[in-house]
Residue frames as a rotation matrix with the C-alpha (Angstrom) as fourth column:
UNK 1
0.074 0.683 0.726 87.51
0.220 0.699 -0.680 85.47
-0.973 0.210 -0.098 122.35
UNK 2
-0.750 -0.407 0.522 87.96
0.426 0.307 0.851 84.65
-0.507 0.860 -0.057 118.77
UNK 3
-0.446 0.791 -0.419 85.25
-0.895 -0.402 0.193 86.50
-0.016 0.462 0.887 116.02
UNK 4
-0.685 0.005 -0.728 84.66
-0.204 0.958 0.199 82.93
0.699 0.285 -0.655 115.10
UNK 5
-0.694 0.413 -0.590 83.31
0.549 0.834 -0.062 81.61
0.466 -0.367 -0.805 118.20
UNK 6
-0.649 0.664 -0.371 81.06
-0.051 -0.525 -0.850 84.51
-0.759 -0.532 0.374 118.63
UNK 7
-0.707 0.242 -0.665 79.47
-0.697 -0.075 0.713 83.97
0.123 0.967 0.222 115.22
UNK 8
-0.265 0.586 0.766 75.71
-0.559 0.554 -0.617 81.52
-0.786 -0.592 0.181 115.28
UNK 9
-0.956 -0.008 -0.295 75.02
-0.254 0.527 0.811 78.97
0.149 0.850 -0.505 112.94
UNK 10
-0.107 0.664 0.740 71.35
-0.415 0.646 -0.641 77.97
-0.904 -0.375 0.206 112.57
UNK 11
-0.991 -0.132 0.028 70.35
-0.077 0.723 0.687 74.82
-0.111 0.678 -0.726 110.42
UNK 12
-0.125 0.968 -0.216 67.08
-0.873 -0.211 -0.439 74.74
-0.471 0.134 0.872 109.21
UNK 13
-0.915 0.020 0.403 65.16
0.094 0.982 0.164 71.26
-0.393 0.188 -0.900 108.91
UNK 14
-0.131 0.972 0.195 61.79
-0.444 0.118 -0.888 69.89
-0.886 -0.204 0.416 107.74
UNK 15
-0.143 0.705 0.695 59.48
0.713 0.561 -0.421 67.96
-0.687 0.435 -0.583 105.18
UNK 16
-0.674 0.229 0.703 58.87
0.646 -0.278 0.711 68.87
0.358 0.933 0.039 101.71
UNK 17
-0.266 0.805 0.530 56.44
0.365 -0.425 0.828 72.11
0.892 0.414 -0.181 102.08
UNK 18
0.236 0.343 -0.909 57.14
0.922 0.216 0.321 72.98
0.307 -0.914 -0.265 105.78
UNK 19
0.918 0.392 0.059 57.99
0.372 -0.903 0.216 76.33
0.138 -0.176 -0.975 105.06
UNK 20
0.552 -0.834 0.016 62.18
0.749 0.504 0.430 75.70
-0.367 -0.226 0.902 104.80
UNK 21
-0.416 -0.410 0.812 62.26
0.834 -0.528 0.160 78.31
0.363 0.743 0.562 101.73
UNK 22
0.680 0.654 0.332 59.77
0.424 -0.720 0.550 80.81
0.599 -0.233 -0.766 103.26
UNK 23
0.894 -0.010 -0.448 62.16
0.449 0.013 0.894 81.03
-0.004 -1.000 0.016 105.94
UNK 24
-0.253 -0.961 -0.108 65.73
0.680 -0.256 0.687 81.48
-0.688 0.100 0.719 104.41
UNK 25
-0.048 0.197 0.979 64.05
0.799 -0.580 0.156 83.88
0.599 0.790 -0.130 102.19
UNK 26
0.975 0.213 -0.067 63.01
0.157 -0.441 0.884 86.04
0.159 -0.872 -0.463 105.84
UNK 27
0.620 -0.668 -0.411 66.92
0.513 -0.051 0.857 85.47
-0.593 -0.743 0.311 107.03
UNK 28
-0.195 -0.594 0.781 68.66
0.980 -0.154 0.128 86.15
0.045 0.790 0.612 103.62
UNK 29
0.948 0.168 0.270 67.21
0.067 -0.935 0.347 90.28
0.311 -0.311 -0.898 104.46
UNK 30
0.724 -0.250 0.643 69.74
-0.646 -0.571 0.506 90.34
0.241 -0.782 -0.575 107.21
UNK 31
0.445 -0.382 0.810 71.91
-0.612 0.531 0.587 87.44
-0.654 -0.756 0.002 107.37
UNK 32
-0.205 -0.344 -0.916 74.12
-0.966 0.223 0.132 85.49
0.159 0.912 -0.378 104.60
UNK 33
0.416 0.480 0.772 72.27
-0.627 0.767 -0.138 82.10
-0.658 -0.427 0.620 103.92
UNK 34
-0.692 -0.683 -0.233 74.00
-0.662 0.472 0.583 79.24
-0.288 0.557 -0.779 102.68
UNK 35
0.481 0.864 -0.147 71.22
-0.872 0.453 -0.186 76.94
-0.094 0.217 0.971 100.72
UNK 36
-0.279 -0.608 0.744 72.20
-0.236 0.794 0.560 73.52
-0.931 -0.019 -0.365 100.63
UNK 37
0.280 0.672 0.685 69.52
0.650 0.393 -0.651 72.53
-0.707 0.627 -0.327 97.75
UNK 38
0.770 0.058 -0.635 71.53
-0.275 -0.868 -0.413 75.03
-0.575 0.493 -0.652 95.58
UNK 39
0.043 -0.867 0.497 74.56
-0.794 0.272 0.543 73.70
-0.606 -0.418 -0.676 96.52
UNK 40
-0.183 0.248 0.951 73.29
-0.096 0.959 -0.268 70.50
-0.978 -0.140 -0.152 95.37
UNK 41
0.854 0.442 0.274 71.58
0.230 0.152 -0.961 71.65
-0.466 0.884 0.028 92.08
UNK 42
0.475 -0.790 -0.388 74.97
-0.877 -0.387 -0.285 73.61
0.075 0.475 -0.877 91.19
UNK 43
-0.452 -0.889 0.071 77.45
-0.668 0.391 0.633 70.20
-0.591 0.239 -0.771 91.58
UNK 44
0.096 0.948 0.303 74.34
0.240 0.273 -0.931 68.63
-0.966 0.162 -0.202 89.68
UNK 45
0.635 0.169 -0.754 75.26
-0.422 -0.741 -0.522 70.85
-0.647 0.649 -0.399 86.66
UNK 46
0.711 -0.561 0.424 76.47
0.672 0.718 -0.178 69.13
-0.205 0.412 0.888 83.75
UNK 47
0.125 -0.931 0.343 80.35
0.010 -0.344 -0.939 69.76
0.992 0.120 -0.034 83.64
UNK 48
0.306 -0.604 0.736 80.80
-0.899 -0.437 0.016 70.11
0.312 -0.666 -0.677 87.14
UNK 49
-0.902 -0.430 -0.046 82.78
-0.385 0.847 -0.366 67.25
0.196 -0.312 -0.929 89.79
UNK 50
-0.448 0.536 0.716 79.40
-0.091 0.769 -0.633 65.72
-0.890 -0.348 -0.295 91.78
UNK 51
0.688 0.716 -0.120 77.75
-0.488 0.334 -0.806 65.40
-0.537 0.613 0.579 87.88
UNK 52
0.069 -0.806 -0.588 81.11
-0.717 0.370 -0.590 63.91
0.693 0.463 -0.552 86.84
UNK 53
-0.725 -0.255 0.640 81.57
-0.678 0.429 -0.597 61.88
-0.123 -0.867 -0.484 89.59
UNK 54
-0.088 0.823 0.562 78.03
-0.519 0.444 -0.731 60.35
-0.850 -0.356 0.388 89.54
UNK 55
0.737 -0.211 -0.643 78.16
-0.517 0.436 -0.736 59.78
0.436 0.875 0.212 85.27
UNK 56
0.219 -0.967 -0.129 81.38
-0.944 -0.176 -0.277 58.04
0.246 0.182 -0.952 85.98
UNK 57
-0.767 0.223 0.601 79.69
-0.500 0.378 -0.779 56.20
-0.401 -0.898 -0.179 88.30
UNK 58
-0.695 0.564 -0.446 77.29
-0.257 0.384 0.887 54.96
0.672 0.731 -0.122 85.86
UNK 59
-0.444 0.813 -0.377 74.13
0.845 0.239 -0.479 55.64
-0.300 -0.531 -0.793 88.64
UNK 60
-0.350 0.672 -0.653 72.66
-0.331 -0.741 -0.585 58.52
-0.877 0.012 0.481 86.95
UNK 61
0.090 0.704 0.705 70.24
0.805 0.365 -0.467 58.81
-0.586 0.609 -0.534 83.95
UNK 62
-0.732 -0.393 -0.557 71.27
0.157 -0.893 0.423 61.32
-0.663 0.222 0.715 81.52
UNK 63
0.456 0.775 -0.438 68.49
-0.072 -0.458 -0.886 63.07
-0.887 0.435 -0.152 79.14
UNK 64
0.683 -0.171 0.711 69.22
0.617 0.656 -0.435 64.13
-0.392 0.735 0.553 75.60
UNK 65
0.837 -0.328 0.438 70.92
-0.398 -0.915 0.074 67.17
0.376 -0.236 -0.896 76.50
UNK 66
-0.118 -0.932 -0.342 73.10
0.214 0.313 -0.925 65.30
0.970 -0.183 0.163 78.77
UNK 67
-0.212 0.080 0.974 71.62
-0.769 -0.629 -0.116 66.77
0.604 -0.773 0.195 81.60
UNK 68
-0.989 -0.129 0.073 70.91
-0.139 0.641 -0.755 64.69
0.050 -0.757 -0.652 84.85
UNK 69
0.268 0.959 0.086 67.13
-0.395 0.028 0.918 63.34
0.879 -0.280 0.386 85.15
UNK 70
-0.928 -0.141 0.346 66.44
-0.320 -0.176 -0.931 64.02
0.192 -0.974 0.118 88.47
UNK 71
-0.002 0.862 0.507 62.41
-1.000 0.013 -0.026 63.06
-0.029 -0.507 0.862 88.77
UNK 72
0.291 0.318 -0.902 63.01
-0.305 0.925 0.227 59.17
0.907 0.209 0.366 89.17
């Protein structure tokens, strides 16, 4: 048996305030946690590909910084 297929993946769902962060904060002790909502803010970052991509795309709002506005 491969290392791989002995290895568990768990995915963690829910609603705004359901306790998503409380949790991967608990696993991240003992276990390497992959945030997605990091993920997300980091290709977000002006200069990277998914804020290039999206400007390119002329469907974001940029600030006066250049930065993505994200609360609409």
């Amino acid at each position: 048996m491969s290392k791989m297929s002995k290895k568990k993946v768990i995915g963690i769902t829910g609603s705004m305030g359901s306790g998503k962060s409380e949790i991967s904060r608990y696993l991240r002790k003992k276990y390497p946690v992959l945030d997605c909502d990091q993920v997300n803010a980091d290709l977000l970052k002006k200069g990277n590909l998914g804020y290039q991509k999206l400007n390119d795309l002329h469907i974001v709002e940029l600030d006066s910084n250049g930065e993505i506005i994200k609360e609409r």
